[in-house]
N, C-alpha and C positions, 0 to 999 in steps of 0.2 A: 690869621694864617690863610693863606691862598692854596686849596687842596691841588695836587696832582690831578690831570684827565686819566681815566683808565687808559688813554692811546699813550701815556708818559710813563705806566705802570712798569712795563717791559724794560726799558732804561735806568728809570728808577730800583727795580729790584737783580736786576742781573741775571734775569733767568726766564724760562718760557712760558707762560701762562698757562699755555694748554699742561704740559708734564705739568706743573702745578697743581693745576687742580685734578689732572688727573690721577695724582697719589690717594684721593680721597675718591675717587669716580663723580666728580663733582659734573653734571651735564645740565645743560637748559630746561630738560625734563623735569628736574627738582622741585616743587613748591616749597620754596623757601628764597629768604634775603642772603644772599652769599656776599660780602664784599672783604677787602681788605682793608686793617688798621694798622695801627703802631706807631712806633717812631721813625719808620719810613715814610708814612702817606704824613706825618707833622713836619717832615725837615729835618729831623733831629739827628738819625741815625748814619750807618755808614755800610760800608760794603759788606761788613759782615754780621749786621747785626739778624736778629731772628726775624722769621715770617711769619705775621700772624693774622690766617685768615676766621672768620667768623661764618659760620650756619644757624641760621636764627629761624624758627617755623615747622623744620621737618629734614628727611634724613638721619642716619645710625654714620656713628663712627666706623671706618671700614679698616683703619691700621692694629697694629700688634701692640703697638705702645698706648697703653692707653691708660687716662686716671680722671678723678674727679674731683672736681674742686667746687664747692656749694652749689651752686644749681648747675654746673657749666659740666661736658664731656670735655675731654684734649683726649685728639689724636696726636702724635708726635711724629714725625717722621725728618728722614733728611736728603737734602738736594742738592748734591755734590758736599760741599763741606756747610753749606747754611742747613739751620735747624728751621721746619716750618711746624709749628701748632694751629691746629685745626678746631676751633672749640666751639662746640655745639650748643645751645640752648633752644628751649624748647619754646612754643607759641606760651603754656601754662606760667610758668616760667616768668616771660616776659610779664605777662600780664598780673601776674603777683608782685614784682619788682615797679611797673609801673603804678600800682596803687602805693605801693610803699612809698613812694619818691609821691606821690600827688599827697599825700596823708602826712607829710614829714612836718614837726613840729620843729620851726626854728628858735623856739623860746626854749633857754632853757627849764628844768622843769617838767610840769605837765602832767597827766593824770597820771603816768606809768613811771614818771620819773628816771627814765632812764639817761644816764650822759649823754651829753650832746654828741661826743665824739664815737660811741657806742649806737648809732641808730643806724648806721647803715654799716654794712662790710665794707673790706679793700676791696674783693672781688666784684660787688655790686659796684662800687663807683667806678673801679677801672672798667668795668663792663657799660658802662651807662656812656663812660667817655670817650669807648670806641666807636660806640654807636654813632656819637654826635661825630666825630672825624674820620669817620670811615669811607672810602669810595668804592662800586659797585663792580661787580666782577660778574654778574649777570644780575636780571631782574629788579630793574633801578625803581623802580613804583614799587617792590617791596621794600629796599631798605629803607625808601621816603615813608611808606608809610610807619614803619619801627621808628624812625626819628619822632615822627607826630605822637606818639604813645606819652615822650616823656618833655617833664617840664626841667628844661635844661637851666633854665632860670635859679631855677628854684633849689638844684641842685650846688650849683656857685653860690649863691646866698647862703646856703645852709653850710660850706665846706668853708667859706669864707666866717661865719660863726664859729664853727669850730679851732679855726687858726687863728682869729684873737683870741679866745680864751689859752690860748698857748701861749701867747704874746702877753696877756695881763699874768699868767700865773711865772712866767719868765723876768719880764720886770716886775712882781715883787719879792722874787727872787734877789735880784741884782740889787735894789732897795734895801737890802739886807747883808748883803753879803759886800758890799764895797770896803771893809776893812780883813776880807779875803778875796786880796784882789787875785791869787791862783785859781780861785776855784771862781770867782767872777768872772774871767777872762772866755773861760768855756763857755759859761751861761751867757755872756753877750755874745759869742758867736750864734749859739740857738736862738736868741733872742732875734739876731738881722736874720736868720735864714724863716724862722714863723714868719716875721714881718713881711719877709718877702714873697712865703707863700698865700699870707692872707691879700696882698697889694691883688697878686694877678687872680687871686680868685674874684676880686669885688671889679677886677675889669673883666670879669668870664671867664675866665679860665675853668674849666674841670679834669684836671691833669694833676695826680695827687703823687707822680713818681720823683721824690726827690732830688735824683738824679739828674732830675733833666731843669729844674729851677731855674737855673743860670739862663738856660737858651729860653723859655718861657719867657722871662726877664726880659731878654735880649728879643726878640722876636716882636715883642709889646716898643721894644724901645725905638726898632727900625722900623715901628709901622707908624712912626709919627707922631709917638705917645712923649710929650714933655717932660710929665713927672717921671714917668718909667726910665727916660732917656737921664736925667739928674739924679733917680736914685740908683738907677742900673750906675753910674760910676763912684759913689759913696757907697756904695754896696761893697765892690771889688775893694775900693781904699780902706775897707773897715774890716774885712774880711781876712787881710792877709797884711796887717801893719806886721813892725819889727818885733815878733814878739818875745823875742829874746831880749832886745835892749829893753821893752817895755817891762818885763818881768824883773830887769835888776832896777828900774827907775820907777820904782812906788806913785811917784806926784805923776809923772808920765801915764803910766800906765792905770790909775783912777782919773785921768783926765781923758784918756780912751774911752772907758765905759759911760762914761757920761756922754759923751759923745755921740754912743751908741744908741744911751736912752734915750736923748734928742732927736735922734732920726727917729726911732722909733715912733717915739712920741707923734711926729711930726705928718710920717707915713699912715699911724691910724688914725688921727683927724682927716686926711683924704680918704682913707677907705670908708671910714664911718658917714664922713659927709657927703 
């Protein structure tokens, strides 16, 4: 993905950077990383999706709407009819979070035993992965230095671990269940959508919002990625057959799920290898 310049920012969001940041008194005086994330600075979004800027180092929330969500302040506020969240985290914070992410055991297992999918928050990874796509809205040597804190690497490895074990506990699910092929039919959809989130994580991805899978997919596929481009369209074609006719045709419709587990299959020997 090819980030926005902050001179693209103003086009890109629809609205004036200075009123922006000054909902929050956000001024150069600040020590602190101020930039902007989301699905706007990824491609992804659209005219009206939310603004979400980041405070990482120092400063207090200054709006009325305010809550907390594990280590992070939001302010809320709105600018014309767009909603923008301001959310703050502290320097300690960070540095807590960064030993977490350096310490992260990708085996499963391990002294503490705790599940794989269980070792890190949603908040901490969606926070970890605005970092990594974020563009600077002042004070660009501090957000470069927040990037340097974390091993981003090792974060896609670790979330990419996580989503095959989704992917093997889904087919031996379907392993099982092929002579219910109703209740099959749903489990190979989960099954292509794990596969698809573990593909883009083993090519980097740290983007763990469902919703946006598809374009992540797609996004990999238009930057010249082969496999991604072959299974981004076996994806769609598996994703949305007839499944009406497939539901009254039995040998049809267990010749779908196999189908399913084939790619499958197929896609985690690339992510593995």
């Amino acid at each position: 993905m090819t980030q926005p310049s902050r001179d693209d920012l103003v086009d890109l969001l629809g609205v004036d950077l200075g009123q922006l940041l000054a909902l929050e008194s956000l001024t150069p005086a600040l020590e602190a990383a101020v930039f902007l994330s989301g699905s706007l600075v990824e491609g992804m979004g659209n005219a009206f999706s939310d603004i979400d800027v980041f405070i990482v180092g120092g400063g207090e929330p200054k709006g009325t709407s305010l809550h907390k969500a594990g280590e992070a302040l939001f302010s809320v506020h709105m600018l014309g009819k767009r909603r923008v969240d301001f959310e703050y985290w502290s320097d300690a914070a960070v540095e807590r979070l960064a030993a977490k992410l350096a310490s992260l055991d990708l085996k499963e297992g391990g002294p503490d035993n705790v599940m794989m999918e269980r070792r890190m928050t949603e908040d901490e990874i969606v926070f970890l992965h605005r970092v990594r796509t974020g563009v600077a809205l002042m004070h660009d040597s501090r957000l470069e230095r927040l990037r340097a804190r974390f091993d981003f690497p090792r974060l896609s490895r670790w979330l990419q671990e996580v989503k095959i074990r989704e992917v093997d506990d889904a087919l031996e699910d379907l392993y099982g269940m092929m002579e219910q092929p109703d209740v099959a039919l749903m489990r190979a959809r989960e099954l292509l959508n794990s596969t698809c989130d573990a593909f883009c994580h083993a090519r980097g991805s740290t983007n763990i919002r469902r919703k946006w899978r598809t374009r992540i997919l797609g996004q990999l596929a238009a930057g010249g990625d082969a496999e991604a481009r072959a299974f981004e369209q076996r994806f769609w074609e598996l994703q949305f057959p007839d499944g009406a006719r497939l539901r009254a045709q039995p040998e049809a419709l267990k010749a779908y799920l196999e189908t399913c587990i084939r790619l499958c299959n197929q896609l985690t020997d690339v992510i593995e290898g």
